[in-house]
C-alpha positions in Angstrom: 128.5 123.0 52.7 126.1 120.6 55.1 127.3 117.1 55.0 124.7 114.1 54.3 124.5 113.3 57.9 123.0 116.5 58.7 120.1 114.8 56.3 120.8 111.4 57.6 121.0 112.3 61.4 118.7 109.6 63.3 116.8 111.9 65.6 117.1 115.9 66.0 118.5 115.9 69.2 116.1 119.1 70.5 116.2 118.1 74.2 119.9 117.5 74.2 121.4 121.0 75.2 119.3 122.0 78.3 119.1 118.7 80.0 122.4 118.8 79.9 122.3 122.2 81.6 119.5 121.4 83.8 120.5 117.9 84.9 117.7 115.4 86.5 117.0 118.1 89.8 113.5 118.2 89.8 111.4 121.6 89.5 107.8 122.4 89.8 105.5 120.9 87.4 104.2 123.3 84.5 101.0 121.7 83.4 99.7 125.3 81.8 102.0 127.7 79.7 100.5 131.3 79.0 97.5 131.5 81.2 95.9 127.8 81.6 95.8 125.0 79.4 94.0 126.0 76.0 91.8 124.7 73.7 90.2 125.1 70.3 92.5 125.1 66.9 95.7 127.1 66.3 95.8 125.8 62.9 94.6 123.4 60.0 96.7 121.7 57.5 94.4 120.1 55.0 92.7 117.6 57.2 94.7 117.6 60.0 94.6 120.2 63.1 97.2 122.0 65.5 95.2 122.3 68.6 96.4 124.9 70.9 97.5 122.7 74.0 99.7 121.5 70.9 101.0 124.5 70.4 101.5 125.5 74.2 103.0 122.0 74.9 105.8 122.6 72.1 106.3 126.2 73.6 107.6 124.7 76.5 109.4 122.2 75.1 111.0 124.8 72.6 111.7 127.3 75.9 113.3 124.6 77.6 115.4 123.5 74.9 116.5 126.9 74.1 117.3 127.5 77.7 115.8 130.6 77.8 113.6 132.5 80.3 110.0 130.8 80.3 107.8 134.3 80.9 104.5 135.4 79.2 106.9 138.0 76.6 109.3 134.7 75.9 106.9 132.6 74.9 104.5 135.3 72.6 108.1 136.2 70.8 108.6 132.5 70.1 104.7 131.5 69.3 104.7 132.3 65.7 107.6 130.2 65.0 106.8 127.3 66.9 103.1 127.3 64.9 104.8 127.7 61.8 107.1 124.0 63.2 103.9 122.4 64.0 102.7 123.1 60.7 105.5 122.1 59.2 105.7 118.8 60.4 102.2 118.2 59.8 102.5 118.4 56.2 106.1 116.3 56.5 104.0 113.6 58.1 100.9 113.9 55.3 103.9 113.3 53.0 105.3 110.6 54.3 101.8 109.1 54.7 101.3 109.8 50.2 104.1 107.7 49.7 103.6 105.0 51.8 106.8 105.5 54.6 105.2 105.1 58.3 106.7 105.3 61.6 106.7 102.4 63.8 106.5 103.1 67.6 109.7 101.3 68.4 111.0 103.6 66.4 110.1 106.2 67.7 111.1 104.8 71.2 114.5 104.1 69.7 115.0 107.6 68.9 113.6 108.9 72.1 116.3 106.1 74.0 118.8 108.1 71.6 118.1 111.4 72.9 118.2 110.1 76.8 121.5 108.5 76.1 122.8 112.0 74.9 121.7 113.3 77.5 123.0 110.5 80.3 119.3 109.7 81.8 117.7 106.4 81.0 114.4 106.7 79.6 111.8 106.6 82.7 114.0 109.8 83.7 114.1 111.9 81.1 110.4 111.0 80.7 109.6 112.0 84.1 111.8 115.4 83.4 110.0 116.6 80.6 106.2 115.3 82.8 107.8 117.9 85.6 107.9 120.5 83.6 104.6 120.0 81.7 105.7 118.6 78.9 103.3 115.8 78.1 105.0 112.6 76.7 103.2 112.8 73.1 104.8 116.4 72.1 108.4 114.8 72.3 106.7 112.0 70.5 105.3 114.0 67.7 108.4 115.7 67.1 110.4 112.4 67.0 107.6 110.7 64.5 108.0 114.1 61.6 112.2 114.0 62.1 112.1 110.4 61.4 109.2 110.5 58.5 111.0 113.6 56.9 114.2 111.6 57.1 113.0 108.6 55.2 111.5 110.8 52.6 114.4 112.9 52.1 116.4 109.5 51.9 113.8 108.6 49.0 114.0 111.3 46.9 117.9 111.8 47.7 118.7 108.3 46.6 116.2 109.1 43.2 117.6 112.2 42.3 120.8 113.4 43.9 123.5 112.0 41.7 127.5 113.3 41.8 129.4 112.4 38.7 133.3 112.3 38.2 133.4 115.5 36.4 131.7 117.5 39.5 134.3 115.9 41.9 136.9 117.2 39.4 135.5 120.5 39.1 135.6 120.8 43.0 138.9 119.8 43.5 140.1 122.6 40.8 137.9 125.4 42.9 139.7 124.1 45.8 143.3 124.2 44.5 142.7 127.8 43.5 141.3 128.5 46.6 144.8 127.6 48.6 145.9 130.1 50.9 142.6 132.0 51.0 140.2 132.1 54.2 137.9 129.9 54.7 135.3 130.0 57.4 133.9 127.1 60.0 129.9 128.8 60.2 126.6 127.7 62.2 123.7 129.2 61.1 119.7 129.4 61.8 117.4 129.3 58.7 114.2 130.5 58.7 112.4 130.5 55.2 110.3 132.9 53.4 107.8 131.0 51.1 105.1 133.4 50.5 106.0 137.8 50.7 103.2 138.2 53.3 105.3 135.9 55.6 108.1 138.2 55.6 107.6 140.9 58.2 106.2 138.1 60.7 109.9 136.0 59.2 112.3 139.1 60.3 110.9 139.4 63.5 111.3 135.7 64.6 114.9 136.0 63.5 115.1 139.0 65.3 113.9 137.6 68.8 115.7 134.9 68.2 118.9 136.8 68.2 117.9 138.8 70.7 118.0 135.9 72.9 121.2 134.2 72.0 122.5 138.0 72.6 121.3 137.4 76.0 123.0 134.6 76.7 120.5 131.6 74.9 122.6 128.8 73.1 123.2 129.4 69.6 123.4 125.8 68.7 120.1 124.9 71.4 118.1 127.6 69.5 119.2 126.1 66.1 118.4 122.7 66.6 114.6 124.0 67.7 114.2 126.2 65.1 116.3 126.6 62.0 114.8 125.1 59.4 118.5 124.2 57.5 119.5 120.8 57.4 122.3 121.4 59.8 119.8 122.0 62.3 120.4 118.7 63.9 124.3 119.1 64.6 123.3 122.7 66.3 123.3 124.5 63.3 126.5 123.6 61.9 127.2 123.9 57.9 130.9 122.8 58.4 134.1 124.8 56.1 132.3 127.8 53.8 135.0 128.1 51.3 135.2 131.7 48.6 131.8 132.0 46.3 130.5 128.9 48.2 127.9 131.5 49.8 125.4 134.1 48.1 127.2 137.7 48.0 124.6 138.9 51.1 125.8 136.2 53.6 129.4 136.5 52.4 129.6 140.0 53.2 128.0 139.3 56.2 130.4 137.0 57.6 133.2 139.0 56.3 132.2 141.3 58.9 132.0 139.0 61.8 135.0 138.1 64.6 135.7 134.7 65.8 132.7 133.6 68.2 131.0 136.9 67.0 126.8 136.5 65.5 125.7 138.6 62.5 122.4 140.3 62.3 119.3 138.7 60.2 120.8 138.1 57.0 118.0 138.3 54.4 118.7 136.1 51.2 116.6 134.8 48.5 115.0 131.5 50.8 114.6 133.9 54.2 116.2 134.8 56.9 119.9 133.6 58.1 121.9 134.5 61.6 125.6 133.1 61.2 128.1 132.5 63.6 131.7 132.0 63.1 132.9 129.5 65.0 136.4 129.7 63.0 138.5 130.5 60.4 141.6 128.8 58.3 143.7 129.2 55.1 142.1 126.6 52.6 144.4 123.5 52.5 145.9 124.6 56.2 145.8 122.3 58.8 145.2 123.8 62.2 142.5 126.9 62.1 142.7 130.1 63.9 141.0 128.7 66.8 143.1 126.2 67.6 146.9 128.0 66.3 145.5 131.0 69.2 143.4 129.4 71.6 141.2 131.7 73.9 141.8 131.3 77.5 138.9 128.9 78.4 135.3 130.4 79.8 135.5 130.5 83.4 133.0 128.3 85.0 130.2 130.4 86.0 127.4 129.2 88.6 124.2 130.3 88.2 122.6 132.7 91.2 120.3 130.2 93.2 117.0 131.2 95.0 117.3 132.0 98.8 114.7 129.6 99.9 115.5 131.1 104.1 114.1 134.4 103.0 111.9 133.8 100.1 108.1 134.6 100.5 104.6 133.4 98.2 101.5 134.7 98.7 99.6 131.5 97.9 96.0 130.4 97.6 94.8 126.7 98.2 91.9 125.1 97.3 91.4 121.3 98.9 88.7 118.4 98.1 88.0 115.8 100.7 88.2 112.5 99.7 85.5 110.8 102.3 87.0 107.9 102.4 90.6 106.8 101.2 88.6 104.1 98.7 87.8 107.8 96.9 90.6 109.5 96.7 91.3 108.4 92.9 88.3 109.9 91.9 88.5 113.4 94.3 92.0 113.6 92.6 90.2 113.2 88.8 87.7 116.0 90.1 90.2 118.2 91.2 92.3 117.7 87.7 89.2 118.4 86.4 88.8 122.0 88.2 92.3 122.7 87.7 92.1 123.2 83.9 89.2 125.7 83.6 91.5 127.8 86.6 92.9 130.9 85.3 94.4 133.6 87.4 94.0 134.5 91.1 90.4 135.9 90.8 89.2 132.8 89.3 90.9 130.5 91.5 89.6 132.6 94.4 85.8 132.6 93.0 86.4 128.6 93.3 87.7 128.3 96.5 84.9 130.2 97.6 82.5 127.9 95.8 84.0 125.0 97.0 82.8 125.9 100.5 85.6 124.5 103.3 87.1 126.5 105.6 90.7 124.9 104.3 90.2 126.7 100.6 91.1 130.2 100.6 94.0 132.4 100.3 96.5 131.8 102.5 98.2 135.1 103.2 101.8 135.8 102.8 104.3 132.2 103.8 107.7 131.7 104.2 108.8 129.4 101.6 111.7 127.9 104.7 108.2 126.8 106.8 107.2 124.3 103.9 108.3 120.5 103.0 111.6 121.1 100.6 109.3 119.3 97.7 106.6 122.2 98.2 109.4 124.6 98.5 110.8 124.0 94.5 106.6 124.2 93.6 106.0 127.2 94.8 109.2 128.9 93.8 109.4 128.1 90.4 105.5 127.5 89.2 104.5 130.9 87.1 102.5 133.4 88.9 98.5 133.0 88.4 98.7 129.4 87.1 96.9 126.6 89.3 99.8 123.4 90.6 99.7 120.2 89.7 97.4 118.5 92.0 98.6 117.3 95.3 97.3 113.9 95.9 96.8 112.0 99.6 94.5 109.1 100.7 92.6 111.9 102.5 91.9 113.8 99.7 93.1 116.6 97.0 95.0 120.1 97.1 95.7 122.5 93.9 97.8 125.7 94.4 98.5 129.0 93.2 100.6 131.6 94.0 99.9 135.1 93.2 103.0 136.8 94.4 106.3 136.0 95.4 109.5 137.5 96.6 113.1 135.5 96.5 115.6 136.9 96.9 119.1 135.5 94.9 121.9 134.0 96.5 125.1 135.7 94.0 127.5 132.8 93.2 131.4 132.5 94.3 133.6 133.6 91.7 135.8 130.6 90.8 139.2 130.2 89.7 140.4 130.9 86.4 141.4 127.8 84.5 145.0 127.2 83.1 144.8 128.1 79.1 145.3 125.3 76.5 148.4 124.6 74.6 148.9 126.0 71.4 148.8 123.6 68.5 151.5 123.9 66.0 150.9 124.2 62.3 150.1 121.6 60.4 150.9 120.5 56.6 148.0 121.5 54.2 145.8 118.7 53.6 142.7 118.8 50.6 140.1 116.6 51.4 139.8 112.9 49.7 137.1 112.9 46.9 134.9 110.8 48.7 134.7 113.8 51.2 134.2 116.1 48.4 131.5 113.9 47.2 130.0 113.4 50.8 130.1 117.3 50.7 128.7 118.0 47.9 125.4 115.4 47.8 124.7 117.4 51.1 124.5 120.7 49.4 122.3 119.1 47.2 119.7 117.3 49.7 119.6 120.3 51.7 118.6 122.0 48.5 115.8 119.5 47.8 115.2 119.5 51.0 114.0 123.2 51.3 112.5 123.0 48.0 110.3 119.8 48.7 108.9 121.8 51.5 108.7 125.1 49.9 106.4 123.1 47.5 104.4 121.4 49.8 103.2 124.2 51.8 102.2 126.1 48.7 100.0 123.3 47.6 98.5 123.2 50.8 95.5 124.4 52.5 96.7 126.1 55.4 94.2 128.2 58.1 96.2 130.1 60.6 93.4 131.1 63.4 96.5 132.8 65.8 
């Protein structure tokens, strides 16, 4: 069902889909996630650790990827499974490290130019981008190094052990001859695995939230490529053409169920848990698909409701360090980053400000965002509620910021003009694939078999603390 390049893809693209969205407009710098930047461990993987800044730095990146709502419930939902990714691809990169593959930096920086291509920013951009939102440089990394390692141990073991005779190419063909004139079925799908039975209440759930979200309006294919664990992962979650008794009888009667576009519930098989969405449907051997024989008038562009900076309101706090002379400003600033990462919530920033002892720390009262620079305006509308700013940086000294409350009203969008609808596409001759498809198709069943399994097996031989 998955073809090779779903193994073979250079890079999981994980930032594609929301940069996209979000473009290169800069937003308030998110240094903290959940309450201030943590430490101590989330987790150890036989000698190796997940701190918990990792962990909060990846919840970010995930949120942002997903393009859902960063709040305090968002990112708890989402914790479990992001921890259980860290994890993950520690023990991808131990393997990697056994046999001997290693990840050279300009690789890494290949894969990273990759994703910034995709996403039509050069490099220093989309670094910046992900800086902005606190997403430090290294998570992005990380994730880059264990898709590349993983890659070029599934390419190993694929080229060792994944073979396709002449016989199995014939044998498809047959399946597919008797299959002419029967639906077949264009699915994506998220994957999340069970390997042990006390994983699978915390399993359901995650699958759960996570279709909660994509009911809400989250990207299916944005929330696959962060989290489904399926080798289709990387193309959005795409398995390609699901042909009769290519699927287990649970997800087959699952997406029997399902309308064009429409998402099934968790689907709990023998590996985990599955959400499918079909994206289209066909005779086998037909060559136009449902989709495209009765196209559906095109989504009407929809803008996004936008803050109403004129009338918009913060109840901020400040707290500001003098830099005696300009010569000291680099090393105020260091103080102040310093103080910024033990502040956590309004009382504690106000106890500081106190102890700092100026008469230009202390809480502000109630501004109108309008009165502020525009730069300061984006900061102190879109940093989360009770968690310190960046610091603010001048020769004269340094400023951190918080705001406790805030009121902004939304400006509702113009309704736009319906597009034209598409053209129909006329029928087209049945076609069966080459057998060099069928081959390609069926050596990616294969390594995304081996591909769960290898995994499977490595996280049962490992040590694995979860301290979450």
């Amino acid at each position: 069902m998955v073809h090779l390049r779903a193994v073979r893809s250079a890079v999981a693209v994980a930032t594609a889909c929301v940069l996209v969205a979000l473009g290169p407009t800069p937003a308030a710098a998110q240094k903290t996630g959940g309450g201030g930047a943590l430490e101590g461990i989330a987790a150890v993987v036989n000698d190796a650790a997940v701190s918990m800044s990792d962990v909060q730095a990846r919840v970010r990146l995930s949120l942002l990827n997903a393009g859902v709502p960063d709040s305090a419930e968002t990112r708890q939902k989402i914790l479990p499974q992001v921890l259980r990714q860290l994890v993950d691809e520690r023990l991808q990169i131990q393997e990697a490290e056994r046999l001997g593959i290693s990840v050279p930096e300009a690789d890494i920086e290949a894969g990273i130019a990759r994703i910034a291509e995709q996403v039509r920013m050069p490099v220093p951009q989309l670094k910046s981008f992900l800086s902005q939102r606190g997403v430090p440089l290294s998570t992005l990394n990380d994730q880059v190094r264990a898709t590349i390692a993983w890659q070029r141990v599934m390419q190993r073991r694929a080229r060792q052990e994944i073979v396709v005779g002449d016989d199995e190419i014939d044998a498809a063909v047959e399946r597919m001859k008797a299959n002419i004139g029967k639906p077949e079925y264009r699915v994506a799908e998220i994957f999340l695995s069970i390997d042990r039975p006390g994983q699978e209440d915390e399993v359901r759930r995650v699958a759960e939230r996570l279709a909660e979200e994509i009911r809400r309006g989250a990207n299916f294919a944005a929330i696959a490529r962060q989290f489904s664990q399926s080798a289709g992962a990387a193309n959005g979650g795409d398995i390609g053409w699901v042909q009769p008794g290519e699927l287990t009888d649970e997800l087959a009667s699952a997406l029997n169920k399902l309308q064009l576009g429409q998402m099934s519930p968790p689907v709990r098989s023998a590996g985990g848990y599955h959400l499918l969405l079909l994206r289209d449907r066909r005779a086998v051997g037909a060559g136009a698909t449902e989709m495209e024989l009765n196209p559906p008038p095109p989504p009407q562009p929809v803008e996004p409701p936008r803050p109403d900076l004129k009338r918009a309101t913060v109840d901020l706090k400040q707290i500001v360090l003098m830099a005696p002379t300009p010569a000291d400003a680099k090393a105020t600033a260091k103080q102040a980053e310093a103080m910024r990462k033990g502040l956590k919530g309004c009382a504690a920033f106000d106890a500081k400000a106190k102890a700092v002892g100026n008469a230009a720390s202390g809480d502000m009262g109630t501004m109108r965002v309008r009165d502020m620079p525009p730069q300061l305006q984006q900061l102190v509308v879109n940093i989360p509620l009770g968690e310190p700013s960046p610091v603010l940086t001048s020769p004269g000294g340094a400023i951190i910021l918080m705001v406790c409350k805030r009121d902004v009203p939304m400006i509702a969008p113009k309704p736009q003009a319906a597009p034209p609808p598409p053209p129909k596409v006329q029928a087209q001759p049945a076609r069966m694939p080459t057998r060099e498809e069928i081959q390609q198709d069926l050596i990616g069943e294969r390594a995304e078999l081996l591909s769960r399994r290898y995994l499977r097996d490595l996280r049962r031989a490992a040590f694995v603390e979860y301290r979450l």
